[in-house]
Every structure is written in structure tokens, then in C-alpha cells.
C-alpha positions, -999 to 999 in steps of 0.1 A, spaced: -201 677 260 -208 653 227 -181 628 217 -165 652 193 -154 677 223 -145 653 243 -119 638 212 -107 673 207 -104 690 248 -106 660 267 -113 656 305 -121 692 318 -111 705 350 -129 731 360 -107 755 393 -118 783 415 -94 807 417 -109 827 438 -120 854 417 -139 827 392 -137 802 377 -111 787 354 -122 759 326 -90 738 317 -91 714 291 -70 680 291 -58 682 260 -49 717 241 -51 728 207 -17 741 198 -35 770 180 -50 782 218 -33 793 244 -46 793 280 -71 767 271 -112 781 271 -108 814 288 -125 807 317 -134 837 340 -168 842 354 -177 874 349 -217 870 364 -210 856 394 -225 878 421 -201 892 451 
């Protein structure tokens, strides 16, 4: 993450939800809702 992102999503969390994982950013852009779409979609069960 450059300084740019950082400015614009701040401090990421990163949760397992038990099905994958979820990316939430600190700060969200009123445009986006529910943040970066997390999901993990190649992880291998």
C-alpha cells in the first residue's frame, strides 16, 4: 500500500469469516459500499 491508499482507505483490517476472508478499510469512500469486496474465492477446502 503507497501513501496515496493509505490517504484514501486507511488502516486495513483484514477478518476471517470463516468462509474467507473479508478486507475492511478504515476509512470508506461514500461512493462504495461494503468497503473492497473481500471474499476469497481460491482458497482451497
Amino acid at each position: 500500500m503507497d501513501k496515496e491508499e493509505y490517504e484514501k482507505f486507511g488502516d486495513i483490517t483484514i477478518e476471517d469469516t470463516g468462509f474467507g476472508f473479508k478486507i475492511v478499510p478504515g476509512k470508506l469512500d461514500n461512493n462504495e459500499s461494503g468497503g473492497c469486496g473481500g471474499g476469497c474465492s481460491g482458497c482451497g477446502h
